[in-house]
Structures are given as structure tokens and as C-alpha cells.
N, C-alpha and C positions, 0 to 999 in steps of 0.2 A: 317126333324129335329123334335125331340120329346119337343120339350120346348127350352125358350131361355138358359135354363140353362146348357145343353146338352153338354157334353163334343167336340169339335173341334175336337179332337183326340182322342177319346178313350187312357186309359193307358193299358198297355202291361203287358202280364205275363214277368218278366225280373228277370234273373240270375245273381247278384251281384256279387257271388263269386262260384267256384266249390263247394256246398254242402247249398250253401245259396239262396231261391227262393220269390221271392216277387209276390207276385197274388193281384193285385188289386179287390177291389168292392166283394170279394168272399164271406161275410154274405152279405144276402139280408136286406132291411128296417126290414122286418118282425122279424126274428132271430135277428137282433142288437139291439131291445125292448126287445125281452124276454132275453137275453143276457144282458142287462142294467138291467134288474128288478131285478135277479137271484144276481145282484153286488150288489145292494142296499140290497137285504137280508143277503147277506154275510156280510156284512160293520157294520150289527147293533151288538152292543156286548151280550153276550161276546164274546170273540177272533174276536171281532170285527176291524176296519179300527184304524191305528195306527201308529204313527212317528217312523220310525226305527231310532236307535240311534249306534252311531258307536264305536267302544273300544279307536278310539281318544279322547272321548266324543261331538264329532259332531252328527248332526244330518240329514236326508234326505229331502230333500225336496217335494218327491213324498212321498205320504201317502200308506199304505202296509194292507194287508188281506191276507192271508193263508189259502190253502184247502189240506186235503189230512195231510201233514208235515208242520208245522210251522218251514220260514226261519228267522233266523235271525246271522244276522253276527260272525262268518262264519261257519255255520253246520245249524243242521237240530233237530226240537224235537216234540213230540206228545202235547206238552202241550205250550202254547203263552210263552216262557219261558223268555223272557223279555218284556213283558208285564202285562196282568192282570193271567197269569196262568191258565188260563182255557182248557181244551180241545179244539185242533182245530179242526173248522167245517169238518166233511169229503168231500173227492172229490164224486163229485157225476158220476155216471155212462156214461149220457149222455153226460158231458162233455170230457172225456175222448174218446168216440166213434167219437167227433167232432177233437180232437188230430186226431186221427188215418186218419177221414176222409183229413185234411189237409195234415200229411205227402204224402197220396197215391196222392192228388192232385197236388205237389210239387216235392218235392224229389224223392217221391218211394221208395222199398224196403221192409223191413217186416214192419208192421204197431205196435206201442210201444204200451203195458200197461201204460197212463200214471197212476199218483197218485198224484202229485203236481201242485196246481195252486196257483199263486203269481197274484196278482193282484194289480196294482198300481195305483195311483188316482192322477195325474196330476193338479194343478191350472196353473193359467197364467205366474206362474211366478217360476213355479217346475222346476227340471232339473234331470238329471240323468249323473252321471260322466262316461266314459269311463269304464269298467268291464267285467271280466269273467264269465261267470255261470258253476264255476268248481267246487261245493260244493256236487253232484251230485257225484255218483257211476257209473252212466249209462252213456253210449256216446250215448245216443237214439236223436235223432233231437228234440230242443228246436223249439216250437211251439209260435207265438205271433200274437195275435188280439188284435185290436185295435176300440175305441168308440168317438166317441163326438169330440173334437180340434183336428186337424191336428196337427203333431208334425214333427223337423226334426231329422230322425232317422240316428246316423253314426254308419255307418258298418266297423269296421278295420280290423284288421290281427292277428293274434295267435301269435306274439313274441312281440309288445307294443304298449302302447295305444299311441299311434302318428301316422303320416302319415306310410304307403300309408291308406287310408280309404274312404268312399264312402256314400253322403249324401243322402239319400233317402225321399223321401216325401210319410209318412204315413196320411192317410185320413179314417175317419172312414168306418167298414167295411171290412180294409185291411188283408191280413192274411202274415204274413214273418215268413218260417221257416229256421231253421240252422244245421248243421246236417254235420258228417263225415268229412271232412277236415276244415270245418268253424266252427267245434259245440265249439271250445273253442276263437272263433278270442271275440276280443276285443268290446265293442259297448256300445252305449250312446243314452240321448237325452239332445242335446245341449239347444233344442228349441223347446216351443208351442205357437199355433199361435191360440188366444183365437178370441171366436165369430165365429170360423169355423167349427163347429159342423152343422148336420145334420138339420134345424129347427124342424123337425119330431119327431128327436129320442127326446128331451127333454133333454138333458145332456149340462152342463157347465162344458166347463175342459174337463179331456182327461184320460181317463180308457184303460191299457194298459192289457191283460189277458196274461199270459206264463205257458205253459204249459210245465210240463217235468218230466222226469220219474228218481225216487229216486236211485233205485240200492238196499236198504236199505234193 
């Protein structure tokens, strides 16, 4: 045994649903830093980290940054267009080769151009409702890493957000992509479970990265 901290069981690569694949532990320590620093520079403004606000007039509780397309409910534009208006930061290259590397690691199939990174910023006490990511031209496989708090992530079904669905425990690190018959199912974060971030990486809170390719 490598430490007392040492997983009993190892977690498993596990298939959720036909076209949805969960790989545990798949960024090493090493890439989940430069992968954290790379957020912390995206986050500072302009088109900097920022409350999405919704046409109810509600608002999110996870905090949002935009690469590549600025989203905001429900489309897509070059410029923070409800926020400060500034040009959004571009995708940059090597994240998108990490895209590609995920699909082939996962799913399989042709490996996407992506162009969009959403990136979300979790506190203890953030959530995420049940939703589609159908804003999107592309059915390329929806890519998601994860940093710092464990969260519980549900996976549902493509006709509403209710049962059947499938609670998965995300830990920094993790990679879930979605793709082909799952790419539009339903999904959430009911729940973060603060204090259970990496001691290493330095992060409070729970940074979730998605990647996906515009169509645009």
C-alpha cells in the first residue's frame, strides 16, 4: 500500500450511459496545477469570471468565464455580451488537443475541433440545475474536467430532467465525457462537498472546465 490514503479499491473507468464515459484520476497532480493557474488567468477581467443572470431575472450560483465563444443564456457571441462587453479571451490550442485527447480516451471516434470552454467556479454552497447543452450546432461529445471540491454530479436522460438518472461522484482530476446518444441527456450538480479538494493543488471550491465545439 502506497500511503494510508491509498484508495481500497481503486475507481474504475465506468460507462453511465451508451455514449457517456467517466475515467477517473485521468489529469495527473501535475497538469491539475497548470490547469488551475491557466483558470486563475482566465477569471481576471476583462471577460473575466462573472454571475450569469438568467431572462427570469434569476441568477447562477456557480460563477462562469468563457473561452473560444462567450455563453450566455441561450446562444453564443464574440463579445461578454451580458457582461462587461469586452472581447472573449480565445480558446487556446493546447486545450483543445486535451479535448481530443479525452474523447479518444473515452468514447472514440473522430477526435473534434473543439473552440469553446465554459468554465465554472463552484463555492460551497453553488449548484447547478438539471440542463441541456443544446446551444451548440455541433453533436461533437461534450468534454468535462474537473478541479478542487468533489461534487455530486447527476447524469439523466434526453426527454426530462427527472428520474431515470445517475449520481456520480466527481473528484478532482476526473474527466466525463458525453457524446452521441447522451450528448443532449439532461444533467446537474446538486451538490459540493467543500474541504475535499486535493491539499496540493491549492483550490477552495470546485472548478468545473467543459469543453465543446460550436458548429458556428
Amino acid at each position: 500500500m502506497e500511503g494510508m490514503d491509498a484508495e481500497l479499491f481503486p475507481r474504475a473507468r465506468t460507462q453511465v450511459a451508451p455514449g457517456a464515459v467517466h475515467l477517473p484520476d485521468w489529469l495527473e497532480a501535475e497538469r491539475q496545477r497548470a490547469l488551475l493557474a491557466a483558470c486563475r488567468g482566465w477569471a481576471r477581467p476583462p471577460a473575466g469570471l462573472r454571475t450569469v443572470r438568467t431572462p427570469g431575472g434569476g441568477t447562477m450560483t456557480a460563477r462562469q468565464v468563457c473561452l473560444g465563444w462567450h455563453w450566455y443564456p441561450y446562444g453564443y457571441a464574440r463579445t461578454v455580451a451580458d457582461g462587461d462587453d469586452a472581447p472573449v479571451k480565445p480558446f487556446p490550442r493546447w486545450l483543445g488537443e486535451l479535448g481530443r485527447r479525452a474523447v479518444r480516451d473515452t468514447v472514440g471516434g473522430p477526435a473534434p475541433d473543439y473552440d469553446i470552454a465554459l468554465i465554472n467556479f463552484y463555492d460551497a454552497d453553488a449548484r447547478m440545475g438539471m440542463h441541456r447543452d443544446s446551444d451548440e450546432k455541433s453533436d461533437a461529445p461534450v468534454v468535462s474536467l474537473s478541479l478542487g471540491d468533489t461534487c455530486v454530479f447527476r447524469f439523466g436522460n434526453t426527454r426530462t430532467r427527472t428520474r431515470p438518472y445517475t449520481d456520480i461522484e466527481l473528484r478532482s482530476g476526473d474527466l466525463f465525457v458525453f457524446g452521441g446518444p447522451a450528448r443532449l441527456a439532461y444533467h446537474g450538480v446538486p451538490r459540493v462537498h467543500p474541504g475535499t479538494a486535493p491539499p496540493g493543488l491549492g483550490l477552495t471550491g470546485r472548478l468545473n472546465i467543459t469543453l465543446r465545439v460550436s458548429g458556428l
